[in-house]
Backbone bond lengths (Angstrom), bond angles and torsions (degrees), N, CA, C in turn:
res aa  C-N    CA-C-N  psi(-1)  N-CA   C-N-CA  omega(-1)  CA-C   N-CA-C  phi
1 X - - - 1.458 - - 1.526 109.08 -
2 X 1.170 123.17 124.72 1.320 135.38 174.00 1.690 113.12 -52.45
3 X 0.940 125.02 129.45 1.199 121.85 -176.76 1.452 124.67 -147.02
4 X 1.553 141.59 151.23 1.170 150.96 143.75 1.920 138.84 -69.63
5 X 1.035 102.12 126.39 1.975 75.63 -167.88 1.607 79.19 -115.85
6 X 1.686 100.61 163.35 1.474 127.50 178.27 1.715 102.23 -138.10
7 X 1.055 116.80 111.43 1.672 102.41 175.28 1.705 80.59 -161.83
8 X 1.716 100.23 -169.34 1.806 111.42 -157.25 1.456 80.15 -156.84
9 X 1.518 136.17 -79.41 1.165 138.52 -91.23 1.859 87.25 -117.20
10 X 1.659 111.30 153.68 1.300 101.89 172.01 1.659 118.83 -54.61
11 X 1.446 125.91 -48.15 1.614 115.93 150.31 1.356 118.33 -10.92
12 X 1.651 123.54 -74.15 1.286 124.28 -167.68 1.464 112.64 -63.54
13 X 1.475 97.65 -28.17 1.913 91.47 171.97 1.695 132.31 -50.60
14 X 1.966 86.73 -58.20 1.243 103.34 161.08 1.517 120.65 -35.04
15 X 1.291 116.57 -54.50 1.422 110.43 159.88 1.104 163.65 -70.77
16 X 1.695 108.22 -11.82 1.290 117.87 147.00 1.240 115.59 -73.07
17 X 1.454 114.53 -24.68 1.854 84.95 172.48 1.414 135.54 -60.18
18 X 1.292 96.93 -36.41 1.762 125.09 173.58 1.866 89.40 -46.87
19 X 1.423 127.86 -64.47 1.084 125.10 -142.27 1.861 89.13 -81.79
20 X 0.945 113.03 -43.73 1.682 114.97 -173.43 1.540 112.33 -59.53
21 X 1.603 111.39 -12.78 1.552 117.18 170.00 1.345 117.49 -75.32
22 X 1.463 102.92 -43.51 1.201 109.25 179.27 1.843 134.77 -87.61
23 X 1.417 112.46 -177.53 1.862 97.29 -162.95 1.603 97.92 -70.23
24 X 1.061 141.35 44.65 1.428 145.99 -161.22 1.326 113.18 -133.94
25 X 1.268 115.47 -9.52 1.596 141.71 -150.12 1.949 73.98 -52.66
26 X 1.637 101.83 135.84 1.278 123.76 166.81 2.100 109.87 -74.31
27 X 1.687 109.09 132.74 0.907 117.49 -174.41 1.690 117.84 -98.53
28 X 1.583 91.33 6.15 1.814 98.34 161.58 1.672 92.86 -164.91
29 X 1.404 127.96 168.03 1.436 140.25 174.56 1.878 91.63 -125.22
30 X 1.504 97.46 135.13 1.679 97.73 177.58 1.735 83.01 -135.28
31 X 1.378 89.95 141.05 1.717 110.84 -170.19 1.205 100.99 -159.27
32 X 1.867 105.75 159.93 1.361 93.41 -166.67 1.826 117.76 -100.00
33 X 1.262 116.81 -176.34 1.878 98.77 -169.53 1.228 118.60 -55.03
34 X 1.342 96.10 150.59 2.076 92.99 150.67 1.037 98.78 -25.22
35 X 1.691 130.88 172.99 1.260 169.86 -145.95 1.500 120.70 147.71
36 X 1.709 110.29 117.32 1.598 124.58 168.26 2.114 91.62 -24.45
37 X 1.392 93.20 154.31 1.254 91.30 165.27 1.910 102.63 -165.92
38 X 1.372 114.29 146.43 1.126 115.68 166.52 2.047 117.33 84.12
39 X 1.132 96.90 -169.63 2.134 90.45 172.12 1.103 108.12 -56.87
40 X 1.310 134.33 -60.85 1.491 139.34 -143.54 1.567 82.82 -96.38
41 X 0.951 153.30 -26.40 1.769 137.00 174.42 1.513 86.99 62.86
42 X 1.585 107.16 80.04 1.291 116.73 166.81 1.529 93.51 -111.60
43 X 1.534 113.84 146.08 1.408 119.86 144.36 1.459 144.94 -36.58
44 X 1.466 123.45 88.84 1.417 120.75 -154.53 1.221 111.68 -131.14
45 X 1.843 111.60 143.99 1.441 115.34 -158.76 1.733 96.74 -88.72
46 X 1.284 116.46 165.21 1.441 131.40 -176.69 1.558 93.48 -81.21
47 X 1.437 115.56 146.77 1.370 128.28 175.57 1.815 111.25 -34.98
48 X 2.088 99.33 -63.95 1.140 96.47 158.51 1.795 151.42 -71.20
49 X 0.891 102.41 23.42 1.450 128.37 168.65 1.561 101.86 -91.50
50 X 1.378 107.45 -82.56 1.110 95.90 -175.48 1.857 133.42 -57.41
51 X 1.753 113.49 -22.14 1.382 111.93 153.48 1.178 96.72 -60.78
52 X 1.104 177.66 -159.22 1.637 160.19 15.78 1.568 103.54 -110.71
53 X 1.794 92.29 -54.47 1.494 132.12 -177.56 1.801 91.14 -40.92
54 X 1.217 107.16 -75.63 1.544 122.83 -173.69 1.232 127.09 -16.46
55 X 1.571 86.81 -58.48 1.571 114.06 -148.02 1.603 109.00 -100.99
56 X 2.027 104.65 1.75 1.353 119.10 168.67 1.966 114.01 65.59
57 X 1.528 105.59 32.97 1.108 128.45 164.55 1.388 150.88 -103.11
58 X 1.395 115.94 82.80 1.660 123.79 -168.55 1.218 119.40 -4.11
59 X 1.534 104.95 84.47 1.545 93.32 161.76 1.611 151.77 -116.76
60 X 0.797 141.88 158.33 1.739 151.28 -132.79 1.697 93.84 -126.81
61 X 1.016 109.00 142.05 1.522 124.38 174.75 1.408 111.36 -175.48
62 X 2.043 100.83 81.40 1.371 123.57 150.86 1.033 132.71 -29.10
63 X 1.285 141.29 156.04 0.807 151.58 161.59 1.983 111.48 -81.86
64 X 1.303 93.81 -50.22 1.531 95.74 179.41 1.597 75.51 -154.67
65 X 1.792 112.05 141.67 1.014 123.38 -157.13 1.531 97.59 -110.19
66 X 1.031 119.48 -8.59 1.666 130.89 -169.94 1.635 107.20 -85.11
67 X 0.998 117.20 -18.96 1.695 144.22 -156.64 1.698 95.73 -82.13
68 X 1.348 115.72 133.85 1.537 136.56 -160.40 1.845 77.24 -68.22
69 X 1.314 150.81 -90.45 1.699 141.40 -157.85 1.311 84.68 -28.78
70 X 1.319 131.82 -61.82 1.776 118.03 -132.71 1.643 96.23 -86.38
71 X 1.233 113.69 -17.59 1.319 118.93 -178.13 1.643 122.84 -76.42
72 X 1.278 93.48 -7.98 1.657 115.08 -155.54 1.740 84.74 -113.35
73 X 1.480 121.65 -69.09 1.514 123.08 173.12 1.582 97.71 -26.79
74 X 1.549 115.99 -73.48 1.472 105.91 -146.64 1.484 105.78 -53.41
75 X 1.665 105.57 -54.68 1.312 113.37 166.58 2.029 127.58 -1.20
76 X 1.724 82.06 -73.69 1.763 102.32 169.11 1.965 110.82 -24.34
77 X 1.264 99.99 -59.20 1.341 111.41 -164.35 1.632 109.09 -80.12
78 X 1.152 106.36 14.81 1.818 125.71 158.49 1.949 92.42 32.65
79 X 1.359 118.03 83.16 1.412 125.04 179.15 1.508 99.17 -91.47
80 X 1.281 123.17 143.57 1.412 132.32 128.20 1.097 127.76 -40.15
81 X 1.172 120.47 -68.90 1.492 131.18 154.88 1.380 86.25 -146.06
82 X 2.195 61.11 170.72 1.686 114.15 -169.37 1.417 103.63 -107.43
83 X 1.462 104.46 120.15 1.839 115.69 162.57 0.968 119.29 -94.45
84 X 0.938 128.03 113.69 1.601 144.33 141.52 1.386 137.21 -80.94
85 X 1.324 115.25 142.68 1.345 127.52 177.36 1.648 117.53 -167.58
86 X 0.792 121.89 133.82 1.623 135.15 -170.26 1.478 120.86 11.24
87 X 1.822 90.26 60.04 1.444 118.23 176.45 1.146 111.97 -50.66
88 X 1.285 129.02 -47.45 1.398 151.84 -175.71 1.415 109.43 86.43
89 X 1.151 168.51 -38.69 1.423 160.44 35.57 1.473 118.35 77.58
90 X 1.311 119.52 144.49 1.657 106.27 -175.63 1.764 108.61 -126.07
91 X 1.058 81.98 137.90 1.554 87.10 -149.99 1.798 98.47 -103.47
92 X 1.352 114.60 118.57 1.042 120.52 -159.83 1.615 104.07 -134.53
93 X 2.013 110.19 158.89 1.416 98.72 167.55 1.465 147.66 -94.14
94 X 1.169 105.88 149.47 1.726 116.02 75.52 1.517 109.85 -102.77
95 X 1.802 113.00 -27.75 1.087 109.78 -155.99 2.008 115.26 -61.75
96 X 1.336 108.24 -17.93 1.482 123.32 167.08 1.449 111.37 -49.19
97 X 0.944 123.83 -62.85 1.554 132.56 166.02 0.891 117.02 -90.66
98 X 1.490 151.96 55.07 1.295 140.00 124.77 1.432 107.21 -101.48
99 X 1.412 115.73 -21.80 1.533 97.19 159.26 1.612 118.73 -148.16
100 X 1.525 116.39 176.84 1.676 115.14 -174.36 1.484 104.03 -73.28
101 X 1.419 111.25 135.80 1.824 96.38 -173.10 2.162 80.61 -136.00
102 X 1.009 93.02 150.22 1.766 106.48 -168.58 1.767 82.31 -123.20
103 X 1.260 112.24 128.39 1.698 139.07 161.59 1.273 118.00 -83.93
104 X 1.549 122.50 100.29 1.616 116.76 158.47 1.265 129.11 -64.25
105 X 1.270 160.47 130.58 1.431 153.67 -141.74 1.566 113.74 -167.73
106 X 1.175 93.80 115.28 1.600 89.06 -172.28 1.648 119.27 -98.66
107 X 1.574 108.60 78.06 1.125 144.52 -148.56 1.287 129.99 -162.78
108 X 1.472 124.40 125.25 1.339 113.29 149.18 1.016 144.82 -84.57
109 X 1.602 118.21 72.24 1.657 139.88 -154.45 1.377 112.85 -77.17
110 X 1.663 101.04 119.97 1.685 126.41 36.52 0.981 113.07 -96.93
111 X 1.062 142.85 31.69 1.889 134.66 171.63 1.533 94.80 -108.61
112 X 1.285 97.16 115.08 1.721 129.27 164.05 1.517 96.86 68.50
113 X 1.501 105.08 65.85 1.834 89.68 137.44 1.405 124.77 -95.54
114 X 1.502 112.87 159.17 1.390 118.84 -178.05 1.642 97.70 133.06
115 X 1.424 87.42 -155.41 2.127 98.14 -158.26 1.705 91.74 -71.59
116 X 1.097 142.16 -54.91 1.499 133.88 -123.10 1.665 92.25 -137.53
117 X 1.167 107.50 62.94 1.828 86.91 178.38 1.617 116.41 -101.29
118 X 1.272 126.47 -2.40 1.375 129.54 146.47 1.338 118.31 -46.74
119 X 1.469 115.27 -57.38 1.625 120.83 -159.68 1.810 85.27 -95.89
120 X 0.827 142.23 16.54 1.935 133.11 163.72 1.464 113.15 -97.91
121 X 1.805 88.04 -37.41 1.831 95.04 178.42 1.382 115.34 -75.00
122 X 1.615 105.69 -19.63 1.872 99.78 -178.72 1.348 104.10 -76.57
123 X 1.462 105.74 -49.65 1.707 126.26 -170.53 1.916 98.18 -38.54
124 X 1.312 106.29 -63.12 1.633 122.87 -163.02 1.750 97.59 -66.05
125 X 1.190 122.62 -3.77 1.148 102.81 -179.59 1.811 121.28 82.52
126 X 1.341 122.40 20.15 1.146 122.81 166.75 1.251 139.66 -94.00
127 X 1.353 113.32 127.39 1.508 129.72 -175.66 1.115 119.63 -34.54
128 X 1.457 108.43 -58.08 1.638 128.83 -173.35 1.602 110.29 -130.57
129 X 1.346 89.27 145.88 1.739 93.81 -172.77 2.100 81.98 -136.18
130 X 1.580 80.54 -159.05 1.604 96.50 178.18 1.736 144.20 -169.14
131 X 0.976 132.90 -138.00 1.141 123.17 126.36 1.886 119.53 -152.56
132 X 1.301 110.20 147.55 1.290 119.00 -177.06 1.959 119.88 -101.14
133 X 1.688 114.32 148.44 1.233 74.46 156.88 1.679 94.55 -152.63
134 X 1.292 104.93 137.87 1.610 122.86 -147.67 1.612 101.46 -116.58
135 X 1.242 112.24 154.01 1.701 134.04 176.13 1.821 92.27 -83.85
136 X 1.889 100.98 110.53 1.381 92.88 -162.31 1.815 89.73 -84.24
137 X 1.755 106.40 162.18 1.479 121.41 171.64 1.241 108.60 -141.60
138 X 1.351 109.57 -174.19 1.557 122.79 175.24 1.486 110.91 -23.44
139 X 1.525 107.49 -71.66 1.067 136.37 -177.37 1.457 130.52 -32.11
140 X 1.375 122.14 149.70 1.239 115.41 -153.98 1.904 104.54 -100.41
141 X 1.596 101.50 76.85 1.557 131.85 -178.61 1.839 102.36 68.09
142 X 1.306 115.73 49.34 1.198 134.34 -172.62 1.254 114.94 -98.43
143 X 1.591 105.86 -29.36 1.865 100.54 -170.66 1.946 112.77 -60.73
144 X 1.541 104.76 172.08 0.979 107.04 -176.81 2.040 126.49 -63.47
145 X 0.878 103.55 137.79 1.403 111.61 166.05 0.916 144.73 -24.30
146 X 1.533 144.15 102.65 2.350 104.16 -160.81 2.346 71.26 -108.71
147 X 1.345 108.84 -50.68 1.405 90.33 -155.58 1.656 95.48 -150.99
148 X 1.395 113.37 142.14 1.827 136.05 178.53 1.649 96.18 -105.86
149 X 1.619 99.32 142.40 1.569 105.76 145.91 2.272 92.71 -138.00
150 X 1.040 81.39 155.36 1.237 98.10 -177.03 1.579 123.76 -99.75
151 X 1.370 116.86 156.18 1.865 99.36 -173.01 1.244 93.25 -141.81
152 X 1.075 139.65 157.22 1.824 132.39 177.68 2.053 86.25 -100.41
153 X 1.479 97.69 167.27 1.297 101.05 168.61 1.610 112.45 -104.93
154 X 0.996 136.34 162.30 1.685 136.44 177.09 1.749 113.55 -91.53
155 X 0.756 101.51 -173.40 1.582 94.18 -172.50 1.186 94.17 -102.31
156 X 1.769 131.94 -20.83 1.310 132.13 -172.62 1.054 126.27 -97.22
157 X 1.776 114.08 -13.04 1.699 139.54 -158.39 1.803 82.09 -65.11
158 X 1.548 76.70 132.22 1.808 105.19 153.50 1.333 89.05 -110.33
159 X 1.609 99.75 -168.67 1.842 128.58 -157.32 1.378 76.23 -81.43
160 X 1.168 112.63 -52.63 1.894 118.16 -144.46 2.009 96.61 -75.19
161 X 1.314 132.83 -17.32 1.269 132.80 157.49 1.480 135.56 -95.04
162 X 1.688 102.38 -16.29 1.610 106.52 166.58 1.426 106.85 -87.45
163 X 1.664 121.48 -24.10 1.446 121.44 -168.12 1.485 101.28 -68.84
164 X 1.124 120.82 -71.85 1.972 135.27 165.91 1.719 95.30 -6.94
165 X 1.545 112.65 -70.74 1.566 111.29 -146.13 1.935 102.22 -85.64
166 X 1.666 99.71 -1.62 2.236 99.96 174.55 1.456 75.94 -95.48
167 X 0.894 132.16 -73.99 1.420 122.26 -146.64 1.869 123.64 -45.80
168 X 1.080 87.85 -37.52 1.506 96.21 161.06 1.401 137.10 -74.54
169 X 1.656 88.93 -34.95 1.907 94.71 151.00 1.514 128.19 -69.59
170 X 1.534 93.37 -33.17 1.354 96.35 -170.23 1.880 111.29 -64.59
171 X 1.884 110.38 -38.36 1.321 125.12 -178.03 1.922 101.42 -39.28
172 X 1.943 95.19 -60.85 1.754 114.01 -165.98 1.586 87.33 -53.79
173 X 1.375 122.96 -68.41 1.746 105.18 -170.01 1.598 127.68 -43.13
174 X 1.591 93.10 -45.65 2.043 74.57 178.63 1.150 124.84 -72.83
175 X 1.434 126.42 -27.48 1.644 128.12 131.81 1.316 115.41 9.70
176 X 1.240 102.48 -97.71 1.321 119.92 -175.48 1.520 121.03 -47.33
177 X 1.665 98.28 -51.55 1.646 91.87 178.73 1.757 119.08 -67.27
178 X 1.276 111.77 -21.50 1.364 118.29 168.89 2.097 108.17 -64.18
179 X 1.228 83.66 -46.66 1.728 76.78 163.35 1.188 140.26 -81.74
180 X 0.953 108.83 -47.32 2.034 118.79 167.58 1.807 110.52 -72.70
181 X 1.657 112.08 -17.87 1.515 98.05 -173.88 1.751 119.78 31.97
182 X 1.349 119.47 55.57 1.404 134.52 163.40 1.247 112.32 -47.13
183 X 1.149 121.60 165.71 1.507 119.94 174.56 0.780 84.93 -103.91
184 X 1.810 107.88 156.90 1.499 137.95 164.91 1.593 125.79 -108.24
185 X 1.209 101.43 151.81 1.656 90.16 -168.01 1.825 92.50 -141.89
186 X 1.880 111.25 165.33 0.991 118.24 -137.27 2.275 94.45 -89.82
187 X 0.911 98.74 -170.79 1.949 87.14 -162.72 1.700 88.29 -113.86
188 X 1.417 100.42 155.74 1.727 109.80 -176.74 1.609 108.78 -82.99
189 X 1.064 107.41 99.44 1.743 110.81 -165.53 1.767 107.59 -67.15
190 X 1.549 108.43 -0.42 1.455 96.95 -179.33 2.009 98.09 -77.24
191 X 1.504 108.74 -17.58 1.411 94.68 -172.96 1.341 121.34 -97.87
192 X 1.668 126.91 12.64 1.065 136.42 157.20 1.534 129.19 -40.08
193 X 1.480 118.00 111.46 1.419 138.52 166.27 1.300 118.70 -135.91
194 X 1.599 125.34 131.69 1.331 152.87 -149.56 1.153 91.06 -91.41
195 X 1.381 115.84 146.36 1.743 126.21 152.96 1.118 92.92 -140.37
196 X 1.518 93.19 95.07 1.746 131.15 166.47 1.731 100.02 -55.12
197 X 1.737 99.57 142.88 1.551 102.83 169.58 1.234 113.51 -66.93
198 X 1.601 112.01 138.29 1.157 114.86 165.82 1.160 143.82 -73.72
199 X 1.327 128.10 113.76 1.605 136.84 -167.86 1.617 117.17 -103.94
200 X 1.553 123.96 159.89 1.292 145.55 -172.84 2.127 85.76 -30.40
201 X 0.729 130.96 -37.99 1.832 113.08 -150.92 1.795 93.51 -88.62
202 X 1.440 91.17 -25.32 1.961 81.67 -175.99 1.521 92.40 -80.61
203 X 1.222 157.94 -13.87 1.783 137.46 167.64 1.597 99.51 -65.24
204 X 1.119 121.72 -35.79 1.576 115.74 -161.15 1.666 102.20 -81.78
205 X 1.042 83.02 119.29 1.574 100.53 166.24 1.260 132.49 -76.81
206 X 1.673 124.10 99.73 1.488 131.52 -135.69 1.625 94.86 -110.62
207 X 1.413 135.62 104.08 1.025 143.28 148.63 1.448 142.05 -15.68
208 X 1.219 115.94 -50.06 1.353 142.51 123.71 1.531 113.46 -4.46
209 X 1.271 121.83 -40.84 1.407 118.72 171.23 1.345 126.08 -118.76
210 X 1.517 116.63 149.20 1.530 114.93 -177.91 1.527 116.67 -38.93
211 X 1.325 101.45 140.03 1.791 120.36 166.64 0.863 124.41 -30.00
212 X 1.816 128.89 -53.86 1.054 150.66 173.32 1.549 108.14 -65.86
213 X 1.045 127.30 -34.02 1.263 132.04 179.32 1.952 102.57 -66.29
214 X 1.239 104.66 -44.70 1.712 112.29 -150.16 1.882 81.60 -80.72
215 X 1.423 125.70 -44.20 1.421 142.36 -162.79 2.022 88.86 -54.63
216 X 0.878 108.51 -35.89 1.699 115.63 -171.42 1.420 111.73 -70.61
217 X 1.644 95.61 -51.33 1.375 93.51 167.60 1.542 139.64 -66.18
218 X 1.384 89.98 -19.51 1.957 78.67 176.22 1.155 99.87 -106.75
219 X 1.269 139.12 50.63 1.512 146.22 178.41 1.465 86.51 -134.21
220 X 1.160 119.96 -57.69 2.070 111.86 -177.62 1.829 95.29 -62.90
221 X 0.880 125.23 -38.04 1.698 122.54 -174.06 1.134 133.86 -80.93
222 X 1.572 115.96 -8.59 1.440 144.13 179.76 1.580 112.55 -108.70
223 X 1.519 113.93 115.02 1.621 111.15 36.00 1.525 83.08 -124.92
224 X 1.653 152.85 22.97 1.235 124.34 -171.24 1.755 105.19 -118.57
225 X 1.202 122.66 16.46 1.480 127.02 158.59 1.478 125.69 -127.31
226 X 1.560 93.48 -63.31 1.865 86.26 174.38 1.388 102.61 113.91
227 X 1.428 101.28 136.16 1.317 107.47 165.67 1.420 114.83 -114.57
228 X 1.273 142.07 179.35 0.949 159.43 -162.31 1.579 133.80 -140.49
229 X 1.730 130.44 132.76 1.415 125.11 160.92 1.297 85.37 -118.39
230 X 1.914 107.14 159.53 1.349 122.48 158.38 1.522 105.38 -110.91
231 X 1.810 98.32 126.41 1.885 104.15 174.02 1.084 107.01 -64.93
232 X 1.290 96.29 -168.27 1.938 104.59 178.63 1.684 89.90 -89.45
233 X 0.954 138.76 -29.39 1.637 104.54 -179.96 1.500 119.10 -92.31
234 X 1.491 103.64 40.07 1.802 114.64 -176.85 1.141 117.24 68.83
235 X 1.286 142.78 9.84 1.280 124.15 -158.43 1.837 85.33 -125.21
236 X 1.567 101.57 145.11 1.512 139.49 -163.24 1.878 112.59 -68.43
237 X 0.931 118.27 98.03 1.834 115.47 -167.42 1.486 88.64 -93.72
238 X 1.294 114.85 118.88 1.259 115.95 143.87 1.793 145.70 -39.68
239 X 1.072 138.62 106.39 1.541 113.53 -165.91 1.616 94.33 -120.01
240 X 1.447 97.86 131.41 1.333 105.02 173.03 1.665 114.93 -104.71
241 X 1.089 121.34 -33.80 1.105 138.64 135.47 1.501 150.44 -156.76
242 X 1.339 95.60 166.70 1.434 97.16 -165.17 1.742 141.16 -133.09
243 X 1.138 128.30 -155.78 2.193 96.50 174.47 1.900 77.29 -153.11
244 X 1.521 91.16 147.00 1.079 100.73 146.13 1.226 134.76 -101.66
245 X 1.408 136.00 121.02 1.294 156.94 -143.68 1.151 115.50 -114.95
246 X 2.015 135.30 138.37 1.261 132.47 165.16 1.156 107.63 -47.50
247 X 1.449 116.57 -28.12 2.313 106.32 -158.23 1.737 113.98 -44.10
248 X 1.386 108.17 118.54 0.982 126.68 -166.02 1.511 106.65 -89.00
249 X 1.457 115.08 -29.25 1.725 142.69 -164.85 1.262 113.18 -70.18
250 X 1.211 108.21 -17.93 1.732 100.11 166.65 1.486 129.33 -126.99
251 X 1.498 90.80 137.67 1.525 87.55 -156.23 1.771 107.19 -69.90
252 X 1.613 99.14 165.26 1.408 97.23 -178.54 1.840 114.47 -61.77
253 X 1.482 93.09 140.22 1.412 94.34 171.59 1.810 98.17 105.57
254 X 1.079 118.30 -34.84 1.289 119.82 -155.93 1.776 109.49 -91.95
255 X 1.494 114.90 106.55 1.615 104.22 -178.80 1.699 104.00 -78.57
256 X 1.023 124.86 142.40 1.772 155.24 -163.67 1.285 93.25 -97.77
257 X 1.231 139.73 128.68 1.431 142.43 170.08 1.959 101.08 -124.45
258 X 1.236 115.79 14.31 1.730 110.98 -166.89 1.626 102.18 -115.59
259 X 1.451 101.74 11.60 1.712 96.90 167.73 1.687 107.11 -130.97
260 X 1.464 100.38 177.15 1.343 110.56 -162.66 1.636 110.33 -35.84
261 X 1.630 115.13 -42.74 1.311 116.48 -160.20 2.013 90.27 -137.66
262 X 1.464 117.76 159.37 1.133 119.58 163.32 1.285 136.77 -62.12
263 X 1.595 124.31 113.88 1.716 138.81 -165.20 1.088 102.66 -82.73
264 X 1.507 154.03 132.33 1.178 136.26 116.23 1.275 122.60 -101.36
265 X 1.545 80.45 133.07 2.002 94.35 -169.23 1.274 111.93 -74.87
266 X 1.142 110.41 133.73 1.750 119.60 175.72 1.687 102.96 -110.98
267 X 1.443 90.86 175.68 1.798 104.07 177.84 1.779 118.20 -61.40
268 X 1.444 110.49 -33.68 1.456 107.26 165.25 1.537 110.62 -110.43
269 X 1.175 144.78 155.49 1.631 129.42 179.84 1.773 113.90 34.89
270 X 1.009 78.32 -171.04 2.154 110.11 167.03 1.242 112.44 -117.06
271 X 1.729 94.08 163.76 1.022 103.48 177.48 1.423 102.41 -129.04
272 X 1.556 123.47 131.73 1.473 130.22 -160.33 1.499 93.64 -103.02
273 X 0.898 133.51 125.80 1.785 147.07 -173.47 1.857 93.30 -79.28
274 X 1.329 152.24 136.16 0.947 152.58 -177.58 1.719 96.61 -115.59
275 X 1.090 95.53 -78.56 1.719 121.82 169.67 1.198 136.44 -94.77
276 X 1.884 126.92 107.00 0.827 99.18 -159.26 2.007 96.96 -143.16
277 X 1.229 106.80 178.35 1.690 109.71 -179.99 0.880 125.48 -135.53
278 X 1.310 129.12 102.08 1.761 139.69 -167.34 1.631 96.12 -74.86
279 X 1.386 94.48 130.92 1.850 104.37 179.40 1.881 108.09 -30.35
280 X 1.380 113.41 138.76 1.810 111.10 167.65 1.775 99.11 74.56
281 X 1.257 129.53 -9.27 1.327 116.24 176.56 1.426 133.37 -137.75
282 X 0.920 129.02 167.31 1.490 125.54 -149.12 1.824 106.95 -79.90
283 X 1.307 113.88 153.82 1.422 104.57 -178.49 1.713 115.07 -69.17
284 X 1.474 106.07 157.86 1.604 101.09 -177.98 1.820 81.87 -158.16
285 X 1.748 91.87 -179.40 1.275 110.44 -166.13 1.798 115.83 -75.49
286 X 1.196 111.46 145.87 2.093 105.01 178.04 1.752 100.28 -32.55
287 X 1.493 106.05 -61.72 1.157 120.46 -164.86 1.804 118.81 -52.33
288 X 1.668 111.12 -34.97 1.359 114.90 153.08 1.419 122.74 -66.20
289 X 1.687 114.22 -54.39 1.116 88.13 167.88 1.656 153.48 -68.01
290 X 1.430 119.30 8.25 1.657 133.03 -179.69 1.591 96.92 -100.62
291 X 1.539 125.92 -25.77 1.678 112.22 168.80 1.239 126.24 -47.60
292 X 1.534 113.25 -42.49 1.294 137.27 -160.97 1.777 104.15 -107.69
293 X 0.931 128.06 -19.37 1.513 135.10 163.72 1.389 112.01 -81.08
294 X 1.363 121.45 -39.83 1.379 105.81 162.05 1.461 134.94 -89.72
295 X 1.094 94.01 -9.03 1.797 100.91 171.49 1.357 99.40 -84.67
């Protein structure tokens, strides 16, 4: 089947490769521009850009993809359908109806549509997550269903080890649905929950809440955002990882520097810093970092 892909994100890469293996191989990649990126605000290509580059596949990088040229470009490349996956961008009509576009989703929808539903499902404490892949619409990742595979989560999964093992499911599913063309059917809106984008307050690590709670979060945030403690002289500790701990001894709010590795006490337990990153420097162990903090 002739096809178009739309994706941005290293995820979506992962998935065009899957799709570029198969007889589906996309006959253009549309992604969005370079963008400054990082300290030096250098000019940097999107994950899928650079798979595109690779894999020796025409690619397009709109400006705004909704726009009568870009509508007319994709057009050119006469798709069957349109794949998508972590376009980033909202893609609206006419371009919705002028052609069939199939949604990758790394989700078991309706649970967690929106920007971040990997790092909501770790955060929330869920067993099992997934991936979906849906007849995209208006709607905010609402259209109907064609086909689910399911993934359990680990007790240890970060973003950067649950993302690897959807994305690869997610590649084998659109596969398939491009081959079997399943029917799709519409989603049970009583089980709808958002995974809101994540902003500056979800890195900070809020004391105020159980250990186990905060332990989730820098496992959904690791390794491509980061979480965060603030010392007592204000300045931002990186945590790459961390345990939640019985220690009862420190009060909330308060980081512990008198055991092997750095505690911060929360409202239920602690939280034992394992891994961590002092602003400008590379991550190292709790235990490295209190040598050099107390000297």
């Amino acid at each position: 089947m002739r096809t178009v892909y739309l994706g941005t994100s290293e995820f979506a890469a992962a998935v065009l490769r899957s799709l570029a293996d198969s007889p589906h191989r996309p006959a253009m990649v549309v992604t969005r521009p370079d963008r400054p990126r990082g300290r030096g605000r250098r000019l940097s290509a999107p994950a899928v850009a650079a798979a595109a580059r690779e894999l020796g596949i025409e690619l397009y990088q709109p400006e705004r993809v909704n726009d009568l040229e870009a509508r007319e470009r994709i057009a050119e490349a006469r798709p069957a359908v349109i794949c998508v996956c972590a376009f980033g961008a909202l893609i609206r009509d006419p371009m919705l109806s002028e052609h069939e576009m199939l949604n990758v989703h790394p989700s078991l929808l309706p649970r967690w549509r929106g920007a971040a539903p990997i790092e909501r499902a770790i955060m929330a404490g869920d067993e099992l997550t997934g991936v979906s892949v849906m007849r995209l619409t208006a709607g905010l990742d609402s259209g109907p269903v064609c086909a689910q595979r399911s993934e359990p989560i680990l007790p240890d999964d970060t973003y950067g080890t649950l993302a690897a093992r959807l994305q690869e499911l997610g590649g084998e599913l659109l596969v398939r649905v491009l081959d079997t063309q399943p029917s799709c059917h519409g989603q049970n809106e009583a089980g709808v929950t958002y995974a809101e984008k994540l902003g500056p307050e979800d890195r900070e690590l809020d004391p105020s809440r159980a250990a186990d709670e905060l332990e989730r979060v820098v496992r959904a945030l690791t390794p491509h955002i980061g979480a965060h403690v603030t010392l007592p002289d204000g300045s931002a500790l990186g945590v790459r990882k961390a345990s939640a701990i019985a220690d009862g001894a420190v009060p909330p709010g308060v980081v512990a520097f008198d055991r092997p590795r750095p505690v911060l006490g929360c409202a239920e337990g602690a939280l034992e810093l394992r891994v961590v990153q002092p602003p400008g420097r590379r991550p190292m162990s709790g235990e490295e970092f209190l040598r050099g903090y107390r000297s």
